[in-house]
C-alpha positions, 0 to 999 in steps of 0.5 A: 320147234320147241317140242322137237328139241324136247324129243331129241332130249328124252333119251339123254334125260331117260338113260338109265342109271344105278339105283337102290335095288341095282346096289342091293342085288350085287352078291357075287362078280356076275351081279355085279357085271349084270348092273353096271353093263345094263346100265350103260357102264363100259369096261375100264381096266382089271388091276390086282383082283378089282376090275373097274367100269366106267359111263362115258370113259375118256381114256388118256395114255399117259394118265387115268382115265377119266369119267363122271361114274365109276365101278369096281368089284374086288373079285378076291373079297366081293368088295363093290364101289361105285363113285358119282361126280355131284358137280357139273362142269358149269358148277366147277367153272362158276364155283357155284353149287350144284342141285344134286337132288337128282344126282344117282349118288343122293336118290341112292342115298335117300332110299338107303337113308329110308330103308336101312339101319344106320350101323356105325362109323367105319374109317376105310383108307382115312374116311369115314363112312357112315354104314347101314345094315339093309335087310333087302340086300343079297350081300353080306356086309353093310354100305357105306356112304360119304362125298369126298372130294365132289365125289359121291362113295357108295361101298360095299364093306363086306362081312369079315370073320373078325370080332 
């Protein structure tokens, strides 16, 4: 019995999700389209040049819609994002901590932390975010990274023409 209900488990445990090489890939709204839909996102809504994907949308028609992972590409500047709950639902009902070690937002993280150049400090929207320069990336620009909030940010800051 036990090893039934493992094989019923395998495909949950197996599906796929964003890594390093999928966040180093994205340079143009194709790509970008290309990693979140292999990756089992769906769409979510297009707002003022961003259009947004999320895994498992929970849509409500008086208020945002809710998901454990969301994705956003700004069609007008190239800008990427994706935001990853670290907590579970037991986590937040307990107030306990969660072990995040296997969370996509701190595996991502990890290989960024291994692969790249730390840059500096960049302050988006009253958060600061630590920034990398990766020499395997196809965008233009460095990422940022922080948790804010029991969220995981992983964003893109593209290459601007300021000094």
């Amino acid at each position: 019995m036990k090893k039934l209900i493992l094989l019923l488990l395998v495909p949950i445990l197996s599906y796929s999700q964003i890594s390093y090489k999928d966040i180093m890939s994205i340079k143009s709204v194709d790509m970008f389209k290309r990693v979140v839909i292999e990756n089992g996102y769906e769409f979510d809504t297009e707002e003022e040049g961003w259009i947004s994907y999320g895994v498992n949308i929970v849509r409500y028609s008086n208020e945002r819609n809710k998901s454990t992972k969301w994705a956003g590409y700004n069609k007008n500047n190239g800008e990427f994002s994706f935001q990853f709950v670290r907590r579970t639902i037991l986590g937040n009902l307990l107030g306990t901590e969660d072990d995040t070690s296997e969370n996509p937002y701190d595996l991502i993280v990890g290989d960024i932390k291994n692969r790249c150049k730390y840059y500096k400090i960049i302050n988006y929207k009253g958060i600061d975010y630590v920034t990398y320069s990766c020499t395997e990336s196809t965008y233009k620009g460095k990422i940022g990274v922080v948790v804010s909030e029991g969220l995981g940010i992983i964003r893109h800051f593209p290459k601007t023409d300021k000094p």
